[in-house]
C-alpha positions as CSV (number, residue, x, y, z in Angstrom):
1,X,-17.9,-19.9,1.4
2,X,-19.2,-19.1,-1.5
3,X,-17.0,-17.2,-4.2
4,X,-19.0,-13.8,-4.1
5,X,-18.7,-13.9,-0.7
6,X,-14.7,-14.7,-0.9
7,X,-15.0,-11.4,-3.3
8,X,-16.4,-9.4,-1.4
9,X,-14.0,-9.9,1.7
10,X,-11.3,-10.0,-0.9
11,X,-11.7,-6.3,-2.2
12,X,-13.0,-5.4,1.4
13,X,-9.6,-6.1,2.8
14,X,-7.9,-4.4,-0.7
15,X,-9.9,-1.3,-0.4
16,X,-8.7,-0.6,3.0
17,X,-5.4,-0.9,3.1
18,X,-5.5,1.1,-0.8
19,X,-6.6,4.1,2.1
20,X,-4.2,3.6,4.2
21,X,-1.8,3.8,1.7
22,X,-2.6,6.5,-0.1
23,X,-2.9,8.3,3.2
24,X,1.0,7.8,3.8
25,X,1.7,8.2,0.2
26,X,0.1,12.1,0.8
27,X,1.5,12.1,3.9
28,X,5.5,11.8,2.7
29,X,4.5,14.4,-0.2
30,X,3.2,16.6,2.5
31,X,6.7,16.1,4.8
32,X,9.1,16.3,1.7
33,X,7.0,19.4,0.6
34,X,8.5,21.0,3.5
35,X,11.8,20.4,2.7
36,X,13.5,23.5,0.5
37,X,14.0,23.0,-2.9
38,X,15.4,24.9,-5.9
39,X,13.8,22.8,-8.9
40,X,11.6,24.4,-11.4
41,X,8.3,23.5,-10.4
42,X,9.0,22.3,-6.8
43,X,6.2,20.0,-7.5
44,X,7.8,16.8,-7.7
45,X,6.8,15.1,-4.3
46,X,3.0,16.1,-5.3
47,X,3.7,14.4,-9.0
48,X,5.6,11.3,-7.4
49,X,2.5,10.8,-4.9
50,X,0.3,10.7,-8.2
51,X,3.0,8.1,-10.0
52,X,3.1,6.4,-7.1
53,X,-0.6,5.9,-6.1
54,X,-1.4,4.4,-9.6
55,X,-3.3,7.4,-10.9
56,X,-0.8,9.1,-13.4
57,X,-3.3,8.6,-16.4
58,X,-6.1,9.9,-14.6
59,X,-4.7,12.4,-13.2
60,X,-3.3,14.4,-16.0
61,X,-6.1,13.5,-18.0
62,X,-7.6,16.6,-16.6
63,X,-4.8,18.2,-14.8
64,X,-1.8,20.1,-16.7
65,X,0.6,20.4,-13.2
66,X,0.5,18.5,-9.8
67,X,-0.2,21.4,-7.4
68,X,-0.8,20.4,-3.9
69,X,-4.5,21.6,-3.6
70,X,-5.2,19.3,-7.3
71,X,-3.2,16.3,-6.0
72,X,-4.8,16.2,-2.7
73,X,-8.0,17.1,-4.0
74,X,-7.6,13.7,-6.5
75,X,-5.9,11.3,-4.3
76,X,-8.1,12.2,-1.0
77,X,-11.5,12.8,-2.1
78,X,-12.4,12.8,-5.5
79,X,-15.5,10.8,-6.5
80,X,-14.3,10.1,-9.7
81,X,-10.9,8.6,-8.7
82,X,-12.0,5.1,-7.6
83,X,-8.2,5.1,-5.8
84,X,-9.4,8.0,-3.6
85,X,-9.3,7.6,0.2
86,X,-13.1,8.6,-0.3
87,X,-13.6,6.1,-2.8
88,X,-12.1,3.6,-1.2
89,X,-14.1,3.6,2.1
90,X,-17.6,3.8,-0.1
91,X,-16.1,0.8,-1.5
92,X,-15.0,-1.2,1.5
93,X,-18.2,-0.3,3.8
94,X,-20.0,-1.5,0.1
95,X,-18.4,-4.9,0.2
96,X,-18.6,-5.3,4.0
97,X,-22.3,-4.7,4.2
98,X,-23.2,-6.7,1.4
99,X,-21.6,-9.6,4.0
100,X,-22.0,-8.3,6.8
101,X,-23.0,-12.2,8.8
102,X,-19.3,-13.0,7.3
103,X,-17.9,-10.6,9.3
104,X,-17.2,-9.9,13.1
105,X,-19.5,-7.6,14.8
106,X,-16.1,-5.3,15.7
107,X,-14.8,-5.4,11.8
108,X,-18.2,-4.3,10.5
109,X,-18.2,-1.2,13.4
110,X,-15.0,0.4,12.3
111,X,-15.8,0.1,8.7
112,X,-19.1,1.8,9.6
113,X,-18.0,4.1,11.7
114,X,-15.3,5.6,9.5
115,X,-17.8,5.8,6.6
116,X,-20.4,8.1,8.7
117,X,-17.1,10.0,10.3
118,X,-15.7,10.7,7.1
119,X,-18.4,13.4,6.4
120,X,-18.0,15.0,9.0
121,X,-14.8,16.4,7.5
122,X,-14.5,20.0,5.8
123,X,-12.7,21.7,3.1
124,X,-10.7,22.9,5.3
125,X,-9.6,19.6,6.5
126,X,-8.4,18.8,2.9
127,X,-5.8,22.4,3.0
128,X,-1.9,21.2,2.7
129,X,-2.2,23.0,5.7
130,X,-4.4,21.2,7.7
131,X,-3.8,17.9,6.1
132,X,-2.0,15.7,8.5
133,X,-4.3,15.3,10.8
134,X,-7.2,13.8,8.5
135,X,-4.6,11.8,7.1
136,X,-3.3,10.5,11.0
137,X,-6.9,9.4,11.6
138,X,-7.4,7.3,8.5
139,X,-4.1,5.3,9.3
140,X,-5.4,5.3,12.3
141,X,-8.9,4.0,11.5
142,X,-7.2,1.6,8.9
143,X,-4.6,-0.4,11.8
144,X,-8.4,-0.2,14.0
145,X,-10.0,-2.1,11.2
146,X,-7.2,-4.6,10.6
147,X,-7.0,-5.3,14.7
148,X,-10.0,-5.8,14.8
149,X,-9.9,-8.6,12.0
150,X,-6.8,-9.9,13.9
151,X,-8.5,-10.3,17.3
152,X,-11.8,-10.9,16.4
153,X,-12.7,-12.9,13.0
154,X,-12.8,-16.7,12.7
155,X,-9.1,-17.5,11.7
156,X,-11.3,-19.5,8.3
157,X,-11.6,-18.7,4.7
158,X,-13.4,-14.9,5.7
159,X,-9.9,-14.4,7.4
160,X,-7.8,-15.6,5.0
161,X,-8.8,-14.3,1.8
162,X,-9.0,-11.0,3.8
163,X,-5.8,-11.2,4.7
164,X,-4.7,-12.1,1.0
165,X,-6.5,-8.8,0.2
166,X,-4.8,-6.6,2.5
167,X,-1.3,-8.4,2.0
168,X,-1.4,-8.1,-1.9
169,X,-2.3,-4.1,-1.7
170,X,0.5,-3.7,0.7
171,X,3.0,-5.6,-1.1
172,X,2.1,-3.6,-4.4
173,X,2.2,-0.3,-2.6
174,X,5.7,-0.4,-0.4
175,X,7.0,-1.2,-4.7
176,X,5.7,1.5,-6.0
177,X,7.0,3.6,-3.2
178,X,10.3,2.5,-3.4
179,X,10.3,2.8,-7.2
180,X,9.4,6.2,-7.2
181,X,11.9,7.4,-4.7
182,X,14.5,5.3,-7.2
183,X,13.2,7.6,-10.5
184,X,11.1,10.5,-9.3
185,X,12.2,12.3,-6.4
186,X,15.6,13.3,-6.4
187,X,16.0,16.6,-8.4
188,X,18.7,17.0,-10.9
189,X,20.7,19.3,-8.8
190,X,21.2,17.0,-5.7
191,X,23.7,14.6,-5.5
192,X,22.8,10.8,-4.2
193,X,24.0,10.7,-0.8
194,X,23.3,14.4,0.0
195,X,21.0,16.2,2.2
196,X,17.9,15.9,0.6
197,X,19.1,12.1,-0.7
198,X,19.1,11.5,3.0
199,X,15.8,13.3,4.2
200,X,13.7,11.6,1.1
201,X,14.6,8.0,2.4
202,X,14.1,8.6,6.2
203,X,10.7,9.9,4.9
204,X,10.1,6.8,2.7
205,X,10.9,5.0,6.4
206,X,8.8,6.9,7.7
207,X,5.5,6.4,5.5
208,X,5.3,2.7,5.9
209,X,6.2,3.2,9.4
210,X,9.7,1.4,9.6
211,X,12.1,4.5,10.7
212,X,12.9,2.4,13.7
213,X,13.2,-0.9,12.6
214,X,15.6,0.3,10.0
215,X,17.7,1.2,13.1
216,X,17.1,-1.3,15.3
217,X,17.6,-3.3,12.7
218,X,21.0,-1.8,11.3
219,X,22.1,0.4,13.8
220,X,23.3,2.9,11.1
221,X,22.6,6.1,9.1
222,X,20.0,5.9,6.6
223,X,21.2,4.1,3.4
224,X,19.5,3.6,0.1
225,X,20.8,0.1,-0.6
226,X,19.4,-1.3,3.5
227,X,16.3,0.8,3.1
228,X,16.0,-1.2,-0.4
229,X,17.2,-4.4,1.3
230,X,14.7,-3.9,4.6
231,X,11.6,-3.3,2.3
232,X,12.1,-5.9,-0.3
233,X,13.5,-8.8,1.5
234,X,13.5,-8.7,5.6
235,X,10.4,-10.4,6.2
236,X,10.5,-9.4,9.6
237,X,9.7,-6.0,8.3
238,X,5.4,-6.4,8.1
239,X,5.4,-4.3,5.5
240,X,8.1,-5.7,3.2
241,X,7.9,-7.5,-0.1
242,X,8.7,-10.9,1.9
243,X,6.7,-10.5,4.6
244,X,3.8,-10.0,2.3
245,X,4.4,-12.8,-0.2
246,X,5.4,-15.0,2.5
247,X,2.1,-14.3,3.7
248,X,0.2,-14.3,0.4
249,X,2.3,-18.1,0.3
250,X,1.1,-19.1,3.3
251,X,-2.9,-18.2,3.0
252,X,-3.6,-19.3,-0.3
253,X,-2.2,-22.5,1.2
254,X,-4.9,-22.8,4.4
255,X,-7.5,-21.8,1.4
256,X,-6.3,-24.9,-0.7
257,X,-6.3,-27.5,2.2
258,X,-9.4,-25.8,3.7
259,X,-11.6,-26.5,0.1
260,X,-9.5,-29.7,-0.7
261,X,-9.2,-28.2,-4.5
262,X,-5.3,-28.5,-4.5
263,X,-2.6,-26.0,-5.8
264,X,-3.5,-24.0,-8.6
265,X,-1.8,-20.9,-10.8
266,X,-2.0,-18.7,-8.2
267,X,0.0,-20.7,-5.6
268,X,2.5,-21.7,-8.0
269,X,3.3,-18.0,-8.7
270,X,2.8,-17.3,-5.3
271,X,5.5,-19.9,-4.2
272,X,7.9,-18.5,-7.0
273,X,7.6,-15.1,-5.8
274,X,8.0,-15.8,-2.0
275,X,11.0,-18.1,-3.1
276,X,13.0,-15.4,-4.8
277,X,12.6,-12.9,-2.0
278,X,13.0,-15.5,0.5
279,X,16.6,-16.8,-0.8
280,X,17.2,-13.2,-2.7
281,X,20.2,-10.9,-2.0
282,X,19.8,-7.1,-2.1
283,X,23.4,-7.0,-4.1
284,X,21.8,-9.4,-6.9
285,X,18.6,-6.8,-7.4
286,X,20.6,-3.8,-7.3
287,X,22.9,-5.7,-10.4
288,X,19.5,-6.6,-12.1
289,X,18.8,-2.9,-11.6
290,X,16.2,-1.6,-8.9
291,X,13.9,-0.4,-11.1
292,X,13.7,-3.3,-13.2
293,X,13.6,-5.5,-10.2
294,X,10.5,-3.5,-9.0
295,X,8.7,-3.0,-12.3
296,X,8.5,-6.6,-12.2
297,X,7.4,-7.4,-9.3
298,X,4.8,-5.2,-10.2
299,X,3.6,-7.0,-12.9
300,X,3.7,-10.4,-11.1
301,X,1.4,-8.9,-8.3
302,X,-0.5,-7.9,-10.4
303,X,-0.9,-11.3,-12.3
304,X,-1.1,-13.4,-9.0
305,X,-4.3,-10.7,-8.1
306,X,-5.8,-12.6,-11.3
307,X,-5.4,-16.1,-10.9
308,X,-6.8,-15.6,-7.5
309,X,-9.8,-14.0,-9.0
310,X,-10.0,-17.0,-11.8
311,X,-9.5,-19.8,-8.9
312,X,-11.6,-18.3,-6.2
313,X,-13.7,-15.3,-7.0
314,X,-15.5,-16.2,-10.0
């Protein structure tokens, strides 16, 4: 394959499940904006879905507060924010159709389709309001798109640097959630432990859809420690650190046997990566410090994303 078209499939993937998230990341502002609170602003689920989306500098660039309509407005459908659920399908229907004969005829469809279905939203659509139902449908369009990959694309290169893609978003994503909810969301007022404590995690559950496998899992009331300990390192848990990097671990692998190049960079730091969270223990990254554990893993996603590009996709 060659590496623009392992690029292409690469950002594809990245682009699409950037929308998804983004879409839960509005949707868990939109559920804890419901929730009573007696801070100044009362804005601070709208400001932590801007911290944690990535688009902080952006954002307040041009914005003084994080008021629902500005947020949603930025994060959903602004042009200019290329981390915009907008944005992010022009981009993904941009990469798919530039390789489109790489692609199953179903994959291509649902990219298509949700392009062209996407305008056919109004303002109204966008109101806090009336929110949750655009943002349902792109979740919804997003777990179409990666079924269809699942059930329908050669399992070859195309498949697995899309699922690199898609696995290095997520992984980057559920951190930034989690780190968030560790700095950002609690107000000042309420105690760790209490009621809105308790709500705040259940909703964290809830927007990378693992409320229930927490408690089938646990079998117990929500806890910040096991909600840290089933998002960082149960790799049962497909949208958990581990499951991503064991993932990231074992694609980049199929990619090196499948070009006969060897290991490179990127699968060293891959390995190291999946190796800590594989033999990690929650108590040893809450000692390190949660946030410190998350800021870095971060940083090392983010470096892995660029030895893949200098390996494979330049």
């Amino acid at each position: 394959m060659l590496s623009r078209t392992a690029e292409n499939i690469y950002w594809m993937a990245r682009y699409v499940e950037r929308a998804e998230n983004i879409a839960r990341l509005l949707d868990v502002a939109l559920r804890m904006s419901a929730v009573p609170q007696e801070s100044a602003d009362g804005a601070s689920e709208w400001r932590s879905a801007i911290i944690a989306s990535g688009c902080e500098k952006s954002f307040f660039a041009t914005h003084e507060h994080a008021s629902p309509e500005e947020v949603i407005h930025h994060l959903a459908r602004d042009r200019g924010n290329p981390s915009s659920i907008l944005s992010c399908f022009a981009a993904a229907r941009n990469n798919a159709r530039m390789v489109r004969t790489a692609l199953s005829i179903s994959a291509w469809e649902v990219i298509n389709a949700t392009w062209l279905e996407l305008a056919e939203f109004s303002d109204r659509d966008f109101s806090p309001e009336h929110l949750r139902k655009f943002l349902d449908w792109i979740i919804e369009r997003s777990l179409l798109f990666s079924g269809a990959v699942a059930s329908t694309m050669l399992q070859s290169d195309g498949y697995w640097f899309n699922r690199i893609g898609a696995l290095i978003e997520r992984a980057d994503s559920t951190a930034r959630i989690l780190d968030v909810k560790y700095h950002v969301l609690l107000p000042e007022y309420e105690t760790v432990g209490g009621t809105v404590d308790f709500y705040q995690w259940a909703t964290i559950l809830r927007s990378v859809a693992a409320l229930r496998a927490y408690h089938w899992v646990y079998r117990d009331r929500v806890k910040p420690w096991l909600v840290a300990e089933l998002l960082i390192l149960k790799p049962e848990m497909p949208r958990s650190l581990a499951y991503c990097c064991q993932g990231l671990t074992q694609n980049l692998d199929q990619i090196a046997k499948a070009y006969g190049g060897g290991h490179g960079e990127c699968h060293r730091q891959a390995g190291k990566i999946d190796a800590y969270l594989r033999y990690g223990k929650i108590d040893q990254i809450l000692r390190q410090g949660l946030h410190e554990f998350l800021t870095g893993f971060i940083e090392d996603t983010d470096r892995l994303g660029k030895e893949i590009t200098s390996q494979y996709l330049i």
